[in-house]
C-alpha positions as CSV (number, residue, x, y, z in Angstrom):
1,X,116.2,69.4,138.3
2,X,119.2,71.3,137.0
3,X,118.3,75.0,138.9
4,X,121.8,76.2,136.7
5,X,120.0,75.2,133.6
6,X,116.5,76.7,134.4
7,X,118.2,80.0,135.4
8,X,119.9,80.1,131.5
9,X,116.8,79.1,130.3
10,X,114.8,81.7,131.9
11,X,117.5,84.4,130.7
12,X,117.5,82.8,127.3
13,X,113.6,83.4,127.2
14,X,114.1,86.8,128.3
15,X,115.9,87.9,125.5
16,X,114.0,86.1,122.8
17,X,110.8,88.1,124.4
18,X,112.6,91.5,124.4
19,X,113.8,91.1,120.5
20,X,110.2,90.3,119.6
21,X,108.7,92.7,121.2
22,X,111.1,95.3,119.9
23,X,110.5,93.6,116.2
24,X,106.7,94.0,116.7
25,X,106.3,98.0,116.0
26,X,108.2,96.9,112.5
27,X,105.3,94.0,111.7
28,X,102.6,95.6,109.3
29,X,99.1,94.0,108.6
30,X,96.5,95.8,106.4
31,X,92.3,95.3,106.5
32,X,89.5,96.6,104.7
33,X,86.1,97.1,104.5
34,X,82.8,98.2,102.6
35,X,85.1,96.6,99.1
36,X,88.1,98.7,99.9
37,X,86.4,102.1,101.1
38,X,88.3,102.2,104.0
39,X,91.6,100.7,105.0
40,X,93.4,100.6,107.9
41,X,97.1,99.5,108.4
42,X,98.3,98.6,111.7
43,X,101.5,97.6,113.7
44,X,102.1,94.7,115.7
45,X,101.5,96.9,118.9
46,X,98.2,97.5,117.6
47,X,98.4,100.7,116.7
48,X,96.8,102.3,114.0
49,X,99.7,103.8,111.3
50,X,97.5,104.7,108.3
51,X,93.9,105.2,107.4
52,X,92.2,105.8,104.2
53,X,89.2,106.4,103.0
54,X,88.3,106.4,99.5
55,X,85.8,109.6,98.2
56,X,83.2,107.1,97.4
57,X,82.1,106.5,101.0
58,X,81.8,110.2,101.5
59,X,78.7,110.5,99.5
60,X,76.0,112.9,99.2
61,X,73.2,112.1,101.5
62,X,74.3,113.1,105.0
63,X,74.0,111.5,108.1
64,X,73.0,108.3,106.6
65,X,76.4,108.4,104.8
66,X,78.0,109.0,108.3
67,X,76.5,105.9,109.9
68,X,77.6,103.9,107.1
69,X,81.3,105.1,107.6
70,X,81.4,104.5,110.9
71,X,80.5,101.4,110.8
72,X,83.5,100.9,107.6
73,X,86.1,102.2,109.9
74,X,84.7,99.9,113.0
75,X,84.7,97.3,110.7
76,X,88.2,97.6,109.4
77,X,89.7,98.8,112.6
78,X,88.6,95.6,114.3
79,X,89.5,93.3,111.1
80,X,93.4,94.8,111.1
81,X,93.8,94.4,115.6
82,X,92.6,90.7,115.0
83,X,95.4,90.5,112.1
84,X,97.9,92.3,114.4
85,X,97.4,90.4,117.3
86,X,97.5,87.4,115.5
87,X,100.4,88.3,113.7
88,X,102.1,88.9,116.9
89,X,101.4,85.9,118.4
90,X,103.1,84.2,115.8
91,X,105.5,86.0,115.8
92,X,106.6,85.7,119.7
93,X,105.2,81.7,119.5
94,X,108.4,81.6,117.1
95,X,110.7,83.5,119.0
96,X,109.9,81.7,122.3
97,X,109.9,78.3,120.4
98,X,113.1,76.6,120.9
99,X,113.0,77.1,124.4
100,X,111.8,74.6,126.9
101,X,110.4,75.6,130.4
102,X,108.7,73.1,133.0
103,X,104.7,73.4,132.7
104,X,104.9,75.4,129.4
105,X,104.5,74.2,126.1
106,X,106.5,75.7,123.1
């Protein structure tokens, strides 16, 4: 086995893993729940970058309107991290693609 070749290889990888990392804060996915009540918008670092929630879900009963939010926004918030992780996953599966390691597939 070429040692020369694994070494570029490695660096090669390195790289393609830094740019899509980097790219990742610039990937958007959006979720809902309860019809649209509540939406969430999310980067491809997970993090939360905008949540809305319509008037409707805020109506006039009290707490039992509360537990209905909350469970909207856990809802949504878990919907958009499983779209954000998947989208990054993708998206680093593609930038790592092209480059073949020993015992990894790609």
């Amino acid at each position: 086995m070429d040692i020369q070749y694994l070494m570029r290889q490695a660096k090669k990888l390195e790289k393609a893993m830094a740019e899509a990392k980097e790219t990742l804060s610039a990937l958007s996915v959006e979720a809902e729940s309860g019809g649209g009540l509540v939406r969430v918008r999310m980067n491809g670092k997970c993090e939360v970058t905008r949540l809305s929630i319509e008037p409707a879900a805020l109506g006039a009963s009290g707490a039992a309107d509360l537990s209905m939010l909350e469970d909207l926004l856990t809802a949504a918030l878990n919907s958009a991290a499983e779209k954000a992780r998947a989208a990054a996953d993708e998206h680093m599966r593609k930038a790592t693609g092209g480059i073949k390691l020993p015992g990894i597939a790609g």
